[in-house]
C-alpha positions in Angstrom: -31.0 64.2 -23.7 -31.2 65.7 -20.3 -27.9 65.5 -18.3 -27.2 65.3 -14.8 -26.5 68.9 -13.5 -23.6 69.4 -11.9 -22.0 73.0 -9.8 -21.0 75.3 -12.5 -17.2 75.3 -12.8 -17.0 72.0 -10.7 -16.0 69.0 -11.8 -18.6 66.3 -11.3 -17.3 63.8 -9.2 -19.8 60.8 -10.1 -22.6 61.3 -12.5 -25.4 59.0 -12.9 -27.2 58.9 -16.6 -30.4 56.7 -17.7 -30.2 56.0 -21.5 -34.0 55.0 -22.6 -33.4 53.9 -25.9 -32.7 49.9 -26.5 -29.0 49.1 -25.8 -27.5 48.3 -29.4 -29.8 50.8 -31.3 -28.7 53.6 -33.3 -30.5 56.1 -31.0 -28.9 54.4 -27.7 -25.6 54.9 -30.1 -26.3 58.6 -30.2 -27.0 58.7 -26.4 -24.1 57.2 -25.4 -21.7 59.4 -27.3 -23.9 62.2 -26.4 -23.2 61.3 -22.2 -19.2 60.9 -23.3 -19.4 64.3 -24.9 -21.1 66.2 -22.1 -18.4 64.3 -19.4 -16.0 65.8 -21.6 -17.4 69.4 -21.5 -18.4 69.0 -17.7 -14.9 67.1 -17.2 -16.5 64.5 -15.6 -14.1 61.6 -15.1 -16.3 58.9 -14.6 -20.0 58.2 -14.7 -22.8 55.4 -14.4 -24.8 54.4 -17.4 -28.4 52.9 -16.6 -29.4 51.1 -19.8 -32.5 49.5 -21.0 -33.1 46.7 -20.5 -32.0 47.2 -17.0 -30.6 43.4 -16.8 -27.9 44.6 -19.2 -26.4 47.6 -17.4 -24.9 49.4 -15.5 -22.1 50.5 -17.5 -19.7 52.3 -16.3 -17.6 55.1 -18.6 -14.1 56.5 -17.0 -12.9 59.7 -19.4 -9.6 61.0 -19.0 -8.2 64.4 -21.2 -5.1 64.7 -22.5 -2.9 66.9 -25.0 -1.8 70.7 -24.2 -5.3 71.9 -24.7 -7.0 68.9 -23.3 -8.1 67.9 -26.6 -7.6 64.3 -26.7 -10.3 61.7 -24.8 -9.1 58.4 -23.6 -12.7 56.5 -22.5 -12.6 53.1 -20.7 -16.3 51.6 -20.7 -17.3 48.6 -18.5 -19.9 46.7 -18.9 -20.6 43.0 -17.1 -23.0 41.8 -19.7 -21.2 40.0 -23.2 -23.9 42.1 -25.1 -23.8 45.0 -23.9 -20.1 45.6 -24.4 -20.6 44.5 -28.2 -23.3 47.3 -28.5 -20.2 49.4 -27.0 -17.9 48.2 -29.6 -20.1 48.6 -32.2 -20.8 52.5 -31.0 -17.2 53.1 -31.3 -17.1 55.1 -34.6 -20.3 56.9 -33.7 -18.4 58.4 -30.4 -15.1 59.5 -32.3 -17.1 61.4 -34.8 -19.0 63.2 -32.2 -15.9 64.0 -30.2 -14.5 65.3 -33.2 -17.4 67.6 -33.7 -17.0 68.8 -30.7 -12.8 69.5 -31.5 -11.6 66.5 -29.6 -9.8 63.5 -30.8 -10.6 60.1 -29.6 -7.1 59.0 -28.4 -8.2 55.0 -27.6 -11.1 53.9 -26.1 -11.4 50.1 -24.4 -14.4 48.1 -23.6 -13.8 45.6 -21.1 -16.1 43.5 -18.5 -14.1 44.6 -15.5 -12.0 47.9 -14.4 -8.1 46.8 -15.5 -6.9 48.8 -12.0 -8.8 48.3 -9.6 -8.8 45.2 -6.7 -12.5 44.3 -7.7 -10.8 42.4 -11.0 -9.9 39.4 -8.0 -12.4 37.1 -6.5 -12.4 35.2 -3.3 -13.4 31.4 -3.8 -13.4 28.9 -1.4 -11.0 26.1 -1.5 -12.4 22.7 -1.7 -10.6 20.9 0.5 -10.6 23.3 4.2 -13.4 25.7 3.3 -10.3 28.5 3.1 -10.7 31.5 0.8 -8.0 32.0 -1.6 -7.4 35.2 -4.4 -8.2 34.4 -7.8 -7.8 36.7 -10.8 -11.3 36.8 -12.7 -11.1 36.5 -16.2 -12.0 39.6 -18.3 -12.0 41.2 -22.1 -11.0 44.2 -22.9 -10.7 45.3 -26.5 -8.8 48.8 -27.0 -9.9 51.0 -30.0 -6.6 53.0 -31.2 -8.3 56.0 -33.4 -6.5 55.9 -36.5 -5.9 58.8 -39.7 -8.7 58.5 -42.2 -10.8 55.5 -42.1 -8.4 53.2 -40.1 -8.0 52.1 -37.0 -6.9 49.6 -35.1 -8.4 46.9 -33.3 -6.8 44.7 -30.4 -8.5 42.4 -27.9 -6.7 41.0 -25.1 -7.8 38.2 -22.9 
């Protein structure tokens, strides 16, 4: 799968990555994990997913390293679109195993609609009775991965 190409030894601030394969497939699976690996090589911390269809993307992946070598992955994906994030969920295992071939560990991963951080996960709606904005927290999913010893893991969804 061709890669966005960023300055050799620079950290790519933004990358922007079309997967062509059908969101949910086993090949769209393979590219996904495939875009998580390169961030991690390229140490790319966050990058935009364009997914076919179109209507169910973008998706946006956030990577952070961690351990004394750098050889643990934390990887928050967000995706607006209820599919979309199941076909996330579902690629789970597929992404740990190929972080693992490549010698890192999946450390947790979450799948969630909205970013958990940032001021985006508010909405301004209009009062009814003056016409008046007021802050409202939207509602949002998020379901964190915790990679486990052997075949377990862990599952937890918040709401």
């Amino acid at each position: 799968m061709p890669q966005p190409a960023p300055t050799a030894g620079v950290p790519a601030a933004h990358s922007t990555v079309t997967v062509n394969d059908m969101v949910g497939s086993s090949a769209w699976q393979t590219q996904v994990g495939a875009t998580v690996v390169w961030m991690v090589n390229e140490h790319a911390h966050s990058a935009e997913l364009k997914v076919n269809p179109p209507d169910l993307g973008p998706v946006e992946i956030r990577v952070s390293l961690t351990g004394d070598q750098h050889d643990q992955a934390a990887v928050q994906f967000i995706a607006p679109h209820a599919a979309t994030r199941d076909a996330l969920e579902a690629a789970l295992p597929r992404l740990r195993d190929m972080l693992a071939d490549a010698g890192i560990a999946l450390g947790n991963a979450s799948v969630g609609g909205q970013p958990r951080y940032d001021d985006s996960s508010t909405t301004q709606q209009p009062d009814a009775a003056d016409g008046t904005s007021s802050r409202r927290a939207a509602p949002a999913t998020v379901t964190t991965l915790a990679a486990g010893t052997g075949n377990s893991a862990l599952v937890d969804t918040f709401a």
